[in-house]
N, C-alpha and C positions, 0 to 999 in steps of 0.2 A: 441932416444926419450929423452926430455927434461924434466925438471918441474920447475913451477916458483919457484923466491925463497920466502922463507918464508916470507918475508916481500909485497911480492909483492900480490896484489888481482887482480884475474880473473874476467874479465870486459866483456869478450867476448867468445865464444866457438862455432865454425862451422868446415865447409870444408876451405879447405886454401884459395881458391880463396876469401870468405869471409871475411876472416880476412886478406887478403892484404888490400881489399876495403875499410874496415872499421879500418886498421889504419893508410891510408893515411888520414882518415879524423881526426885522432887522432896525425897524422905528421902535419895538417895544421893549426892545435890550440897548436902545441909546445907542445905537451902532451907526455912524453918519453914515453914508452913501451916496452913490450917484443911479440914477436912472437913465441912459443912455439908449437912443437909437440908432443901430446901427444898417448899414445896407441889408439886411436881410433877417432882423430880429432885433430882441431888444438885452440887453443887458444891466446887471448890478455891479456897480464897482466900487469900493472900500479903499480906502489909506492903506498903505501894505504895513503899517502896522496894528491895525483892526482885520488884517485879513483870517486870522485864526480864528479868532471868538466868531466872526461873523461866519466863514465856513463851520463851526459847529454846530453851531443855534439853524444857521439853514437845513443841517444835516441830520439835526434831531426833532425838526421841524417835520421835515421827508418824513422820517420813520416815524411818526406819530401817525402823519395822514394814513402811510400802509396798513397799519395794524386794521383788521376788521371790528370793529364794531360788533360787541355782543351785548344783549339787553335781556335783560330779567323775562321768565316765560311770564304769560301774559297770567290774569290771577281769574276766576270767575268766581266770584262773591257766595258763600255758604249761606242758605237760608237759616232761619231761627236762632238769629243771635239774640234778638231782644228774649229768647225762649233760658237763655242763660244766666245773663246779667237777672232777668225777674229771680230766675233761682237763686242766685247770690242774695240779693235786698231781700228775699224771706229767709234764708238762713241766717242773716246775721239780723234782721229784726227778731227773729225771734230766739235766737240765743240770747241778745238786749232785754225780751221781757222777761225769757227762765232767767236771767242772773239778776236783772234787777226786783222780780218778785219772790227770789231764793225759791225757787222748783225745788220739794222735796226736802224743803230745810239745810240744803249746800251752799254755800259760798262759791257761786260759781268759778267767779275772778280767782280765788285763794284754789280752787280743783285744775283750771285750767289755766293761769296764766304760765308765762314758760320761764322757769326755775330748777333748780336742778334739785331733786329729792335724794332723803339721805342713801338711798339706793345705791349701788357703786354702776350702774347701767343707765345709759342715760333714759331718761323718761319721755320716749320717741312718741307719745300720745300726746303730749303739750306742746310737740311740735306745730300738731293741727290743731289742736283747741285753741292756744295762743291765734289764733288764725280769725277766729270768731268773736273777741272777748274787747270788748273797747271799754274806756274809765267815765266816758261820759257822754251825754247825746252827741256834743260839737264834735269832737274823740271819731263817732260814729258817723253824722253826716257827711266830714270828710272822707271818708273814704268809701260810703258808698258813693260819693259821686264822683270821683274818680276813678273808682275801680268800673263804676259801669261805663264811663264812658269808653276806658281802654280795654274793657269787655267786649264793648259791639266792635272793635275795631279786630279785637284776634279772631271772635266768633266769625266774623264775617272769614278772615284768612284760615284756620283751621277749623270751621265750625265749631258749635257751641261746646261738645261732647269735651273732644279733644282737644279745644282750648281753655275750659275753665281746669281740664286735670291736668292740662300742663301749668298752669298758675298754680294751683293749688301744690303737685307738687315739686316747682321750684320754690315757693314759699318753704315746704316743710323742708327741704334741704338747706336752707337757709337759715331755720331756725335751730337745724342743729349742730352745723357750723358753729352757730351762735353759741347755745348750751356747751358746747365744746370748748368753745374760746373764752369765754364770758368768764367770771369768779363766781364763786358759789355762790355769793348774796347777790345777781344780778337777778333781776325779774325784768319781765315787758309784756305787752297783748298788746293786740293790734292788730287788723287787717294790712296794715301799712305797706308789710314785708312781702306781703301777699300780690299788692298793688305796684310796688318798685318791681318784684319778678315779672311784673306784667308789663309794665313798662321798659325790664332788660329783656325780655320776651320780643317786643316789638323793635327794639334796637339791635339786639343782635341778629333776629331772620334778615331786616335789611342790611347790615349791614356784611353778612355771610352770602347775598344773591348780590351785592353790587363788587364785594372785595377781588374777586377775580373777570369783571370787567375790565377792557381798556379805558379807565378813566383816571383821570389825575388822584391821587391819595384825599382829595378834599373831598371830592364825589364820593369815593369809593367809603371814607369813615363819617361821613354827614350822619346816617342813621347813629351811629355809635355817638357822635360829639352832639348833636340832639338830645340824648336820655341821657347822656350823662348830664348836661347843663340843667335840662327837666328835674336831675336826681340833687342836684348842688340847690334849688331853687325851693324845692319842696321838702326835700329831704333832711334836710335842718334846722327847718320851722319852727316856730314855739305847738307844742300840744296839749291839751286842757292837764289840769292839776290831779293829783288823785283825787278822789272822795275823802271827806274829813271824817277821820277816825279808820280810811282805811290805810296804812302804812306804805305798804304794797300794791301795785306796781306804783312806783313815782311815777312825774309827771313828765319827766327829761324825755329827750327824744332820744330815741333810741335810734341813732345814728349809723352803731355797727350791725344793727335789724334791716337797715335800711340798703346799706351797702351790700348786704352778704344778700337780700332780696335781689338787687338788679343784677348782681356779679352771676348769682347763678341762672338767673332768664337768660341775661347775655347767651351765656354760654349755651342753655336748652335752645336759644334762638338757631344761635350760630348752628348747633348740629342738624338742625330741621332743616336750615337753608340747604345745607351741603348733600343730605342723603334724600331730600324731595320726601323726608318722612315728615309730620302724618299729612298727607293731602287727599286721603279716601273720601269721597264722595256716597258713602254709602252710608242710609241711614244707622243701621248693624251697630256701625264703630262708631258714629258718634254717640249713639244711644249707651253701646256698655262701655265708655271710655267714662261718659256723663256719671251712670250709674256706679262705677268704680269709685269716682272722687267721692260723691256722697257716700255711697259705703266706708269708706276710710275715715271721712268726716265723723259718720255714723257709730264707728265702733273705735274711734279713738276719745268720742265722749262717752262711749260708755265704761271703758276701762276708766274715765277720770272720775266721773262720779260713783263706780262701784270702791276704787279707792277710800274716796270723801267718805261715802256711808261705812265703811269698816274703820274708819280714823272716828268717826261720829259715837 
């Protein structure tokens, strides 16, 4: 049997296995100590002038362990993702062969990339066609294979329906941000913006189901500091050049396309996580969620090419 010394104060007093616990957590703040047995238990004791810091680090040690533990509900996987991402790789290939075989004698790129027209209303249909419209194959394989891979991953957590029209429109919110922000000679296309939403999509639901857990602020914004790093990585990459002889869209990255893509997923993430909206499991809604996006898709090209042919 031990006792501290006189100078030293008793900080702590349990079963030994306790006071090992608790002064490793007093070894991890540099805090010396003593580990002492006494007639009937064991004790931690400090320099009495370590005794403050050391009673507060034990004390907020305490109140850590108390807090209960809550964990994300548990997720079960949506069938027919791959049913989504295929739908994506056919609408953007084949918007790739109407613009590149000029369908109908249009310019496709020049009907739909996203610019603002002499109009004084913004032109909310090159929101979505900007969505579909790439400068070149490379342009294009990038992002279909990225947007499919982070396809199957929301398909699977919102099913196909309601996850491609949640991409689809955080993209066009982003894109008119854009148009809004942008200067009048700003142009761009690209699925990109479409893809970073997809990727703020997936950072921000995690990061809205773990933000009010008891976990340290690293845990709790790990999804968010993920896609953001993911968006700093990819997101300011070089992208193919225009076509030679076409002016428009340059070939610069569209940067602020990029940001205003993952800012607003973020944010559609975060509101899914918090109201448990959409998690229906019923075929119904993913069906006219699915069917919605393509209609939008669907008649925001058709307002850009009816445009084109009356300018023609």
């Amino acid at each position: 049997m031990n006792t501290p010394a006189e100078e030293d104060i008793i900080v702590f007093r349990g079963p030994q296995r306790a006071c090992l616990e608790f002064g490793l957590v007093l070894d991890a703040k540099a805090i010396a100590y003593q580990l002492i047995e006494t007639e009937s238990d064991w004790v931690l004791a400090v320099p009495a002038a370590l005794q403050s810091a050391a009673r507060e680090e034990l004390a907020r040690y305490a109140a850590e362990r108390r807090k209960p533990r809550r964990y994300p509900p548990a997720m079960v996987p949506f069938p027919g993702a791959p049913i989504g991402v295929l739908l994506y790789v056919l609408v953007l290939l084949l918007i790739a062969h109407a613009a590149g075989a000029s369908w109908f004698g249009i310019d496709w790129l020049a009907a739909g990339d996203l610019h603002r027209d002499a109009a004084p209303m913004l032109p909310w249909w090159r929101a979505l066609t900007a969505l579909t419209l790439h400068l070149d194959a490379l342009h294009l394989i990038g992002n279909l294979l990225f947007g499919a891979a982070i396809g199957v991953i929301l398909g699977r957590m919102f099913g196909p329906g309601v996850a491609w029209a949640a991409i689809l429109g955080a993209g066009m919110l982003a894109n008119l941000v854009e148009l809004w922000l942008a200067p009048a000679d700003h142009r761009a296309a690209g699925a990109s913006t479409a893809v970073f939403a997809a990727l703020g999509l997936l950072s921000g639901y995690g990061w809205g189901q773990r933000r009010w857990l008891a976990e340290r602020w690293l845990h709790a914004y790990a999804p968010l500091i993920a896609g953001a790093c993911l968006l700093a990585l990819f997101g300011a990459g070089p992208e193919p050049s225009s076509v030679p002889g076409n002016e428009q869209p340059t070939g610069q990255v569209d940067v602020l396309g990029h940001l205003l893509g993952f800012g607003s997923g973020v944010l559609l993430g975060f509101v899914f996580a918090h109201t448990g909206w959409p998690r229906s499991r019923r075929a119904s809604v993913q069906a006219w969620a699915g069917c919605g996006a393509l209609a939008a898709l669907l008649a925001a090209w058709m307002r850009a090419l009816w445009a084109a042919l009356n300018l023609n």
